[in-house]
LOGU-962553 format. One line per 10 residues: number of its first residue (from 1); their letters; for each residue x, z, y of N, C-alpha, C. Coordinates in steps of 0.1 Angstrom, whole numbers, plus 2048, in hexadecimal, padded with zeros to 3 digits. Layout:
NUM) a) X Z Y X Z Y X Z Y | ...
END
This chain:
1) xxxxxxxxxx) 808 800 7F4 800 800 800 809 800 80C | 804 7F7 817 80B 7F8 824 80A 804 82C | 817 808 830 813 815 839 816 812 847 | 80F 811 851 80B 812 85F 817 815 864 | 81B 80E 872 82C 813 874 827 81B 880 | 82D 822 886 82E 82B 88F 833 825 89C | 82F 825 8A8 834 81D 8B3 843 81C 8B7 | 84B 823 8AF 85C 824 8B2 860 821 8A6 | 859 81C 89B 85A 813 88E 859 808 896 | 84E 805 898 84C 7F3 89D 853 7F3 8A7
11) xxxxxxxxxx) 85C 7FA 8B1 866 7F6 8B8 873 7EF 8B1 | 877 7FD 8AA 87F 7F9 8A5 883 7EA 898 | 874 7E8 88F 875 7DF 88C 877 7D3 896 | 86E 7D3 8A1 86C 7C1 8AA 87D 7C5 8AB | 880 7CD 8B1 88E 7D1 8B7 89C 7CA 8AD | 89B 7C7 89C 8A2 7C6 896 8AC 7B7 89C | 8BA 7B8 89A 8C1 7AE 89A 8CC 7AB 890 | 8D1 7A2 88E 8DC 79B 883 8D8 7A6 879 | 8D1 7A1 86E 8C9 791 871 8BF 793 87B | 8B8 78D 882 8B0 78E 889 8A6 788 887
21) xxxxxxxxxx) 895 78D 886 88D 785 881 884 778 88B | 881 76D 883 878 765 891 86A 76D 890 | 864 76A 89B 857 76C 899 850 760 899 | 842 75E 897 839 753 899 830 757 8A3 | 82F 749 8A7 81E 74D 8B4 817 741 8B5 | 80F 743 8AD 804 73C 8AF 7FC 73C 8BD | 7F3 731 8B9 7E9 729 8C9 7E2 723 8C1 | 7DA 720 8CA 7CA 718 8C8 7CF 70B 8CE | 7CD 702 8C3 7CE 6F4 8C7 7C5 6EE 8CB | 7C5 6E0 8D6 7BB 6DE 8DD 7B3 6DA 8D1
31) xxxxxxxxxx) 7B7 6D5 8C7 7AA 6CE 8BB 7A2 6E3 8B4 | 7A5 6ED 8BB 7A2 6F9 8B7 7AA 6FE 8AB | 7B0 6F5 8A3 7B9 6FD 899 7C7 707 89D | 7CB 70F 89A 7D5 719 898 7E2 70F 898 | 7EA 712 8A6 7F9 70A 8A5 7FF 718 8A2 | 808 71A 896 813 71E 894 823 71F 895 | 82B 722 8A0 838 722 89C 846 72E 89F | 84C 729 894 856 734 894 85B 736 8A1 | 862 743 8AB 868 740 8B9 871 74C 8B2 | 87E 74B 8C0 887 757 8C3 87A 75E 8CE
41) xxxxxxxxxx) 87D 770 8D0 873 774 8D4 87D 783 8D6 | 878 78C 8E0 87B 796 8E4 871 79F 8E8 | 874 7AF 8DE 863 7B4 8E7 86B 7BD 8F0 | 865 7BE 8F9 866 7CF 901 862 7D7 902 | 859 7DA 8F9 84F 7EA 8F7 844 7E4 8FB | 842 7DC 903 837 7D8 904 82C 7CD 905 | 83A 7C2 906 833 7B7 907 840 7AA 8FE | 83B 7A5 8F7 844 799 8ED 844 78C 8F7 | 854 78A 8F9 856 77E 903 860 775 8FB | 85E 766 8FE 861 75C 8F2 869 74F 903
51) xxxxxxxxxx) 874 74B 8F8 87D 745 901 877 735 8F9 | 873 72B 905 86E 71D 906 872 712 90E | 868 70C 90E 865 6FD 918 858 6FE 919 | 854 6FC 927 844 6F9 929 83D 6E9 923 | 847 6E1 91B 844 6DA 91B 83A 6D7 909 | 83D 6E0 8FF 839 6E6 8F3 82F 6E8 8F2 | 829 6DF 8E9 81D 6DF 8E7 813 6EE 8E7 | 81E 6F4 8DB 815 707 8DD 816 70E 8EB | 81F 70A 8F8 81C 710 903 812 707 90A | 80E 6FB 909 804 6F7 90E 7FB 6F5 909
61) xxxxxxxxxx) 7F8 6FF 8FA 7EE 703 8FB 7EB 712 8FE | 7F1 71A 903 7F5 726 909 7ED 722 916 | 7F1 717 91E 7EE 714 92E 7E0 711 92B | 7D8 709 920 7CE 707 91F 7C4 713 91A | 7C8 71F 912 7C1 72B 90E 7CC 733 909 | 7CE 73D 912 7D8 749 90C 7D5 751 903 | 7CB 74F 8FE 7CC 758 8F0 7D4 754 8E5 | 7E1 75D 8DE 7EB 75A 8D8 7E8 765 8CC | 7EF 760 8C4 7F4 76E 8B3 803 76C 8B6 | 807 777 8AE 817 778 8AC 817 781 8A3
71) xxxxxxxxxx) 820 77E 899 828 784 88F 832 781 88D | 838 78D 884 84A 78D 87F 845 796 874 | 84E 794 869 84E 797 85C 857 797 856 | 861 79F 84B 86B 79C 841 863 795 83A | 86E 792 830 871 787 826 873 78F 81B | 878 79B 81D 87D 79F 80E 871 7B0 80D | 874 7B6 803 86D 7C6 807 871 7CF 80E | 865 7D6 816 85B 7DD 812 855 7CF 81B | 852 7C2 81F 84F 7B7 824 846 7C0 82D | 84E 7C5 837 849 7CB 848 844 7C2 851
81) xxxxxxxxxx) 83A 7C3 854 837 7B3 860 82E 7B8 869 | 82A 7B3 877 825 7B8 884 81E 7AB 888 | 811 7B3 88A 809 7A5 88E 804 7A9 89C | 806 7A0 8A5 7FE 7A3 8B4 7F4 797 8B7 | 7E7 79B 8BF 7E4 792 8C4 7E3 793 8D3 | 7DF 78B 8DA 7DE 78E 8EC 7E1 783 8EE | 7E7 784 8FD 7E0 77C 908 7EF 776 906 | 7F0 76F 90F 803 76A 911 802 762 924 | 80C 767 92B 80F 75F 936 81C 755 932 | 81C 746 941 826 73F 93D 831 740 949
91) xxxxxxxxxx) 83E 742 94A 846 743 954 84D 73B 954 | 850 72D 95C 858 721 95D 860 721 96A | 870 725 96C 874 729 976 882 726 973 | 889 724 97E 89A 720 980 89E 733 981 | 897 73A 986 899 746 98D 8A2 752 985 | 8A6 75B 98A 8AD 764 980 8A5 76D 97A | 899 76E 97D 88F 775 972 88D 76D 964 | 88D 760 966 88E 75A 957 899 75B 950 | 8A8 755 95B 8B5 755 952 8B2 760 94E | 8B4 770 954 8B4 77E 948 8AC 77E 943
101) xxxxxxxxxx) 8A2 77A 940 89A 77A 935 89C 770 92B | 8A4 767 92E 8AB 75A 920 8B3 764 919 | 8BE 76A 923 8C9 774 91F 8C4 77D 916 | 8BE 784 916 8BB 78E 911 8B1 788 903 | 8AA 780 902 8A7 77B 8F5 8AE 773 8ED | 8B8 76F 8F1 8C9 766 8ED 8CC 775 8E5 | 8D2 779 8F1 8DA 786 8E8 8D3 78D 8DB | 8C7 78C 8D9 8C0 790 8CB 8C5 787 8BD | 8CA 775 8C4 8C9 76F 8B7 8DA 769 8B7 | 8E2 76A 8C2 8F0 766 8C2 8F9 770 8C8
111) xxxxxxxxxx) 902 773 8BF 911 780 8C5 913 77F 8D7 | 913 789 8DA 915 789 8E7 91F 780 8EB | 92F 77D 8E8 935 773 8EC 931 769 8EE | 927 762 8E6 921 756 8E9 915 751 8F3 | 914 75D 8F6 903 75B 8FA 901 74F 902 | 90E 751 911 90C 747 91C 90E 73C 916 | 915 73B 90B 91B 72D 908 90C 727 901 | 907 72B 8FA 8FB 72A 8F3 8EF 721 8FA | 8EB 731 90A 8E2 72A 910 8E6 71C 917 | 8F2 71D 91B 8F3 70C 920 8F3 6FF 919
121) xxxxxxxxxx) 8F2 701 909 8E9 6F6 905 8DE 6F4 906 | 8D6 6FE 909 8C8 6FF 90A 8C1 6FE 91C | 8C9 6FA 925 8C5 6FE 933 8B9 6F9 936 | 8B3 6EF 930 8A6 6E7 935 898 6F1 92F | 89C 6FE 927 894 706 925 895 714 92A | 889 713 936 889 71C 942 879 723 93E | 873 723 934 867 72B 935 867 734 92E | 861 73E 92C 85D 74E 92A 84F 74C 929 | 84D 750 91E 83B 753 919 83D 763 916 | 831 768 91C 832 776 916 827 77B 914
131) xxxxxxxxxx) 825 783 908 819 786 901 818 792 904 | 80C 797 90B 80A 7A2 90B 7FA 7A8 8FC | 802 7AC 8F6 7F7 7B2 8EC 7EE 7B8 8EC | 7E0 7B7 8E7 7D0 7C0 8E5 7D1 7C2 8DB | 7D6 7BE 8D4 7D5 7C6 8C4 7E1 7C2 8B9 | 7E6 7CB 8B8 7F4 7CD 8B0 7F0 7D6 8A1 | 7F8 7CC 897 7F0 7D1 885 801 7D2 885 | 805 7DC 87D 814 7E0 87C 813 7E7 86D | 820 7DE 861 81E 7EB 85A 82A 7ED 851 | 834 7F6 849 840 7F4 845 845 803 840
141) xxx) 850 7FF 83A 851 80D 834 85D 814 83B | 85E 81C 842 86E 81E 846 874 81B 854 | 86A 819 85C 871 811 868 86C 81A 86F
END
């Protein structure tokens, strides 16, 4: 039976790195079906923010109806996984509130030496989606 994580369990799991897990976040596609895809993702205690391009089909359908899911899950046992659902905003900006927010979700999935080198293959992706959750299902053994 699954046991319910405790709110400094589900930190600590979203919190995990190397390995570091993706999450998925689903959207409502304009034909109404469920778009699914894996992303890099960072929570803060309170809200799950995912590094993009506004140009992606799942953030435009974000622009078109922000109601989103998200989950993260192991692969192996006690198979711990965190499901949210809510709302999501989109942030498309040159500004330094995006760069540290690239930064800081970089640093979850590449060694800090690398990070800058990293994001400058990626410069043409300047957006931040961030989910703020209504309802969070959490559940694992140990975290």
């Amino acid at each position: 039976m699954a046991t319910p994580m405790k709110p400094e369990d589900l930190r600590a799991f979203l919190d995990r790195a190397f390995p570091t897990m993706l999450g998925v976040v689903a959207t409502l596609g304009p034909d109404g079906y469920p778009h699914a895809v894996p992303v890099w993702y960072r929570y803060d205690g309170e809200r799950v923010h995912l590094w993009t391009i506004d140009t992606r089909r799942w953030v435009k359908n974000i622009a078109r109806d922000n109601r989103v899911s998200f989950s993260v899950q192991e692969d192996k046992p006690p198979f711990a996984a965190v499901i949210m659902r809510g709302r999501a905003t989109i942030l498309t900006s040159h500004g330094e509130e995006v760069s540290e927010e690239i930064r800081r979700i970089t640093r979850r999935y590449i060694e800090e030496p690398n990070v800058e080198e990293y994001i400058k293959g990626w410069l043409h992706l300047r957006t931040i989606v961030s989910l703020t959750p209504e309802k969070v299902s959490a559940w694992g053994v140990g975290y």
